[in-house]
N, C-alpha and C positions, 0 to 999 in steps of 0.2 A: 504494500500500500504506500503511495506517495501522499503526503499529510503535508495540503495545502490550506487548513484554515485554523492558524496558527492565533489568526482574532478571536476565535472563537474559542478556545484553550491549546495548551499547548503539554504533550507529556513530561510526566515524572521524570526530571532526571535522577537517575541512577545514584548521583550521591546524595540526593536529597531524601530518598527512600533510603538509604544508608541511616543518615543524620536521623530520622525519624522511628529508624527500630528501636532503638534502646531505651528511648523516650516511651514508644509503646509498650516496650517489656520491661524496665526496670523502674523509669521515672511516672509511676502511673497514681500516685495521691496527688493529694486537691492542695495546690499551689496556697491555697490558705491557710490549709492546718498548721498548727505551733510543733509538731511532733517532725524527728528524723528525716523519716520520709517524706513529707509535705514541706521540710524546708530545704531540702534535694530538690525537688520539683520548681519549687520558688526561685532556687539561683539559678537553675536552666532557663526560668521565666525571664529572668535579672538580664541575661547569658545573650538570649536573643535579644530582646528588645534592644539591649547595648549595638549591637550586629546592625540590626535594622535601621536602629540612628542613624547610626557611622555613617550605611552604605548611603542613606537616601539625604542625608545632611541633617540632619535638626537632632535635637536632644533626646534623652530616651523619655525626659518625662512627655513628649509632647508628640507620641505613641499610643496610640489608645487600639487596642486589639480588637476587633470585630469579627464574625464568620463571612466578611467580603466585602465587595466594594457598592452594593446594594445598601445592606444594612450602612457601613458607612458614611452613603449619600445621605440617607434618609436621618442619620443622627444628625450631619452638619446641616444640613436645611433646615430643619422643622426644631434642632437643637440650638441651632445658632439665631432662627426669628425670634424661638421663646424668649432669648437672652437681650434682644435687641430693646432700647428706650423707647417708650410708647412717643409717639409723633412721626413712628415709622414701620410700614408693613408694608412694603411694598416690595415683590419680589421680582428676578430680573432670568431668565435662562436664554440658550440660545434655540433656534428652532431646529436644529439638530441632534439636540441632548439624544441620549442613548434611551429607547421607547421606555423602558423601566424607568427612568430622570422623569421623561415628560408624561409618565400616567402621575409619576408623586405631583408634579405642577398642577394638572387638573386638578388631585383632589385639593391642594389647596384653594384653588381659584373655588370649586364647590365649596370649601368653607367658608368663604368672604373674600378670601386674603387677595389683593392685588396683584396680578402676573402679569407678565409682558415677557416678549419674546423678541428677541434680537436677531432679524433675520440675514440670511445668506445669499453671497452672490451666487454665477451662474457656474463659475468654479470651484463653487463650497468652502471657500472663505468667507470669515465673517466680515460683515460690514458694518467700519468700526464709525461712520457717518451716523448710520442707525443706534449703536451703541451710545454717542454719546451723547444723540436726544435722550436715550431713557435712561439712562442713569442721572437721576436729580437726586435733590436733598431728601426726599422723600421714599426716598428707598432704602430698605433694609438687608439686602442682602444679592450678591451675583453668583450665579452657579452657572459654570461651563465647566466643560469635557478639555483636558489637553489635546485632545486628538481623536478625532470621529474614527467610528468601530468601522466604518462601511468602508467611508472614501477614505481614509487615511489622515485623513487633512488636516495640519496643526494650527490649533488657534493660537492667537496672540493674547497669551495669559500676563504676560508683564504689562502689557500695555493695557488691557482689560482693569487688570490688578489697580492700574495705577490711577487709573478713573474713578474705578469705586471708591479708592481710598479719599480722593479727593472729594466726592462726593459725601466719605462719614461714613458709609456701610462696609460692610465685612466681604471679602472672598473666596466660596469655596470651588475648587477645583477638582472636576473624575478626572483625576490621572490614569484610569484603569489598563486603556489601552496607549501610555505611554513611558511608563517605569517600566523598564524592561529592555526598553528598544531604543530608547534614546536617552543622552546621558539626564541625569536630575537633581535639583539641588533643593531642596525644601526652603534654605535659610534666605536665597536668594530669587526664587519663584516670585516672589509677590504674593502670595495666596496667605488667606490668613487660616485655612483648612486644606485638605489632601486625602483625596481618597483613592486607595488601591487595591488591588486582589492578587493573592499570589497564585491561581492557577495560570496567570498571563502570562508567566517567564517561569516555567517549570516547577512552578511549588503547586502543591495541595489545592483541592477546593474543597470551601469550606472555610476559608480566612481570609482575613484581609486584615488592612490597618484605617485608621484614620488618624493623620497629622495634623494635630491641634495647635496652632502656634501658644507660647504659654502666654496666660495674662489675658486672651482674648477669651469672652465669657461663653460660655456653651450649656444648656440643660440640660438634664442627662435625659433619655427616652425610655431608662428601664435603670429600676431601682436595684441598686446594691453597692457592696461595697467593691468592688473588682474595679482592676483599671482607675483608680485612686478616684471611684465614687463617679465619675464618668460614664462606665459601661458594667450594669451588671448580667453575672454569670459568670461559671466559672471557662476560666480560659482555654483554649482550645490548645495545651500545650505539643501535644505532638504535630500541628499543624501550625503551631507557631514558629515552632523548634524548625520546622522543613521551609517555610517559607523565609526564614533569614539566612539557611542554607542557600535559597534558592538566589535570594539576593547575592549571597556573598560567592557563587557562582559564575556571577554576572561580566567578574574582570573589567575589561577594556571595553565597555560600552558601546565607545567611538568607533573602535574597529570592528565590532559585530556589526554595529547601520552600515558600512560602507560595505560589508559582503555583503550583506540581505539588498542594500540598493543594487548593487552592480547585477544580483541574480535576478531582481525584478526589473531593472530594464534591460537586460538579455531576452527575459521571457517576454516583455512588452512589445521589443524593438520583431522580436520572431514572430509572436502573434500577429501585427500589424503586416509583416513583408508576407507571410502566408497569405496572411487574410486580408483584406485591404479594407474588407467590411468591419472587423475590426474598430469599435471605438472605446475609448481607454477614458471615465472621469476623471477630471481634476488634475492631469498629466502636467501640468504647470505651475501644477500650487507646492507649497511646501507640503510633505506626505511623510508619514512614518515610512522610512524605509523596506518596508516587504510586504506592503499592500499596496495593490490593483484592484480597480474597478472596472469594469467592463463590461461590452456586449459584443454578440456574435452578429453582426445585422439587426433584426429584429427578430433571431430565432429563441423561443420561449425557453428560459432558465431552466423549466423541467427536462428540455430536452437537452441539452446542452448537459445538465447536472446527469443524465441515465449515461451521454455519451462516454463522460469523466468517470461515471461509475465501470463503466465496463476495462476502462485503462486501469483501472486499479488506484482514480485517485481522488483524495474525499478535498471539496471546494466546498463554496457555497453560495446564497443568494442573499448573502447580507448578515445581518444581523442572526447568529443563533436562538437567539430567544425571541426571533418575531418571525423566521421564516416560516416557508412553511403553507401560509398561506397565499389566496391571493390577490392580495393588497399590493399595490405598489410601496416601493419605501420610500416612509414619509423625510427621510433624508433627499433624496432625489428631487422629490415631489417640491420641497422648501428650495432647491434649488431652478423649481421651472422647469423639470425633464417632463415629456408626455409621458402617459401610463404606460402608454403601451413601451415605449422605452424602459423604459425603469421595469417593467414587467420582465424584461430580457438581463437583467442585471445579475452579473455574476463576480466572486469575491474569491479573489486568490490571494492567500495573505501567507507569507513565509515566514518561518523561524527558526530557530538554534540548530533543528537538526537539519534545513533545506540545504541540498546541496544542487551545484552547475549539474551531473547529472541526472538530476529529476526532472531540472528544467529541462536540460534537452532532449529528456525523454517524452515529456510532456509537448518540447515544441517538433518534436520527430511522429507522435503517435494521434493526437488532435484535430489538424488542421483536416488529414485524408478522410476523417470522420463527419466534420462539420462543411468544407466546401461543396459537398455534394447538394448540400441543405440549404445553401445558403445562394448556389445557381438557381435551385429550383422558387426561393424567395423571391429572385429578382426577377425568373420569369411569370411568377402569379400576381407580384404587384400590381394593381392599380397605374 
C-alpha cells in the first residue's frame, strides 16, 4: 500500500511504540497518587511535558494535555470567551476552519454569541483586507487554522496575531495540520493559544496538547484538578509519553519540508505533463509542503479514488472526517470553485515515510488508468 493521506493521520513510528511500552506495562498508576508508583508515573508526566516544551518553544507550565486537537479547540474558544471582560463577545474565524472548528462557531452563533467569518481569496488565502474590517474593539477572541487540512495553505498567523492584539482580544491558533511539517515556535507565533494532535506527525490518537501562553486567563471546560486545574481527568500518560516521543522524533524540520516539497512537485509537475486536464489548487500560494489538491478534468473523486484503490494507494477527497459524502467542500466552495468542480477534488498529502518511488510509481501507474476517462469526458461534453 502507498499511504498518500498523511492529513489525515499519519502511522506509528516505530520508536514511538517503543517509548510507549513500558509506560503501558510498568508506569500504569494514576499520575496523582502520593504512593511509589503514582509518583513514577508523575515524573514521566514531568518527563514529557519538559520534551514537549522544549521541542515546540514555550514553557512546560503553559502545556495543558488534552485527548486532541478537537477537545483543545473547543477548551481555547469557549474557554478563553468565558474568561474575556464583559463589553466583548464577539467572535472572529476564518471560513475555512477545519468542518469540526466551524460546527463549534455555529453552535455559538445559536447561542447569541456574535460570529463572523473572515473570508478567502480565489487561491485560498486569507484576505487580510477583510480581516481587518472585522477585527474591532469589540471582539473577543480570533480562531484560525495554521494551515488548511485540504489545500495546504498557510495562513498568516503573525500578522492575524498582530491585529487582534491591537485590537485587545486574544488569539487562538489549530496548528493541527502544521507542527509537524513545518518548523514552530510557540514563544514567537503570536498566538496567545495552540492547538495540536499528535497523530499528525506519528504519535498516538487520542492526544493532543493545548498551549496556553501563561498569565492569559482561560476557564476550564471540565472540572478537576489535573493539568494545574485547567483540564480535568486523569492524563493520558502512555499517549502522552509517545506523543513527545513523537515530537522529539521530528529532528531537522526544515529539511523534512524541503523533501516532502520536492516529492510533491515531482508528483505535481508528472501529473500535469501526463494529464494536461490536470488542475492543481492553490499551486501559488504558500502550502504545507506534501499537500496537493486537485482534479482529474471533471472526473468524479469516486472514480478516481476506486482507480487509486486498485494501484494499491489510499488518497482522499479532503477532509477525513467530512468525506464521504456528497457535499462539495465547503473549503472550495469559500473559495468560488463550482460544485461540480470541487465534487472532482482529490487530496494527496505526503509524509515521513513518502518516498521518490511511490511517486513515481504513482506517476508511472495513474495516468494509463485515468486518460482513457478523461478522452471520453471531452468527447460527451457539452
Amino acid at each position: 500500500m502507498i499511504y498518500l493521506d498523511h492529513n489525515a493521520t499519519t502511522p506509528l513510528a516505530p520508536s514511538v511504540i517503543a517509548a510507549m511500552l513500558p509506560v503501558l506495562s510498568d508506569l500504569w498508576a494514576n499520575t496523582s497518587s502520593q504512593h511509589a508508583p503514582g509518583q513514577d508515573a508523575k515524573r514521566a508526566l514531568g518527563a514529557a511535558r519538559a520534551t514537549v516544551a522544549r521541542i515546540v518553544g514555550c514553557k512546560p507550565v503553559e502545556v495543558i494535555f488534552t485527548s486532541g486537537a478537537t477537545e483543545a479547540n473547543h477548551m481555547a474558544v469557549r474557554g478563553l470567551l468565558a474568561a474575556t471582560a464583559s463589553g466583548r463577545n464577539r467572535v472572529i474565524f476564518s471560513s475555512v476552519e477545519h468542518a469540526g472548528h466551524l460546527r463549534l462557531a455555529r453552535s455559538l452563533a445559536q447561542a447569541g454569541i456574535p460570529v463572523d467569518f473572515i473570508p478567502v481569496r480565489g487561491d485560498g488565502t486569507l484576505d487580510m483586507a477583510a480581516a481587518k474590517a472585522l477585527i474591532t474593539a469589540d471582539v473577543a477572541l480570533v480562531s484560525l487554522m495554521a494551515a488548511n487540512n485540504e489545500t495546504g495553505v498557510l495562513m498568516p498567523v503573525s500578522e492575524v496575531a498582530a491585529l487582534t492584539h491591537a485590537a485587545g482580544a486574544v488569539m487562538h491558533v489549530d496548528a493541527t495540520q502544521f507542527i509537524g511539517k513545518l518548523p514552530f515556535n510557540f514563544a514567537s507565533c503570536g498566538a496567545d493559544a495552540v492547538s495540536l494532535s499528535a497523530h499528525k506527525f506519528q504519535g498516538p490518537k487520542g492526544v493532543g496538547a493545548l498551549l496556553l501562553r501563561q498569565g492569559v486567563a482561560l476557564v476550564p471546560q471540565t472540572s478537576g484538578s489535573q493539568e494545574r486545574g485547567r483540564r480535568g481527568g486523569t492524563e493520558n500518560l502512555a499517549g502522552i509519553v509517545g506523543m513527545a516521543a513523537a515530537l522529539d522524533l521530528l529532528g531537522d524540520v526544515g529539511n523534512q519540508a524541503d523533501r516532502l516539497a520536492t516529492l510533491r512537485n515531482t508528483l505535481e509537475t508528472g501529473l500535469q505533463q501526463a494529464m494536461p486536464e490536470t488542475h492543481i489548487w492553490c499551486q501559488t500560494a504558500r502550502r504545507l509542503p506534501g499537500t496537493s489538491y486537485l482534479r482529474f478534468g471533471q472526473l468524479s473523486v469516486d472514480v478516481v479514488l476506486q482507480r487509486l484503490e486498485r494501484l494499491g494507494v489510499a488518497a482522499s477527497s479532503g477532509a477525513a472526517c467530512s468525506s464521504g459524502g456528497s457535499e462539495p467542500s465547503h473549503v472550495l466552495a469559500a473559495m468560488g470553485v463550482p460544485a461540480e468542480e470541487a465534487l472532482a477534488a482529490v487530496r494527496f498529502s505526503l509524509g515521513a515515510t513518502s518516498t521518490l518511488a511511490e511517486v513515481n510509481h504513482l506517476l508511472q501507474t495513474l495516468p494509463p488508468l485515468l486518460v482513457p476517462l478523461l478522452r471520453e469526458e471531452m468527447l460527451t461534453a457539452p
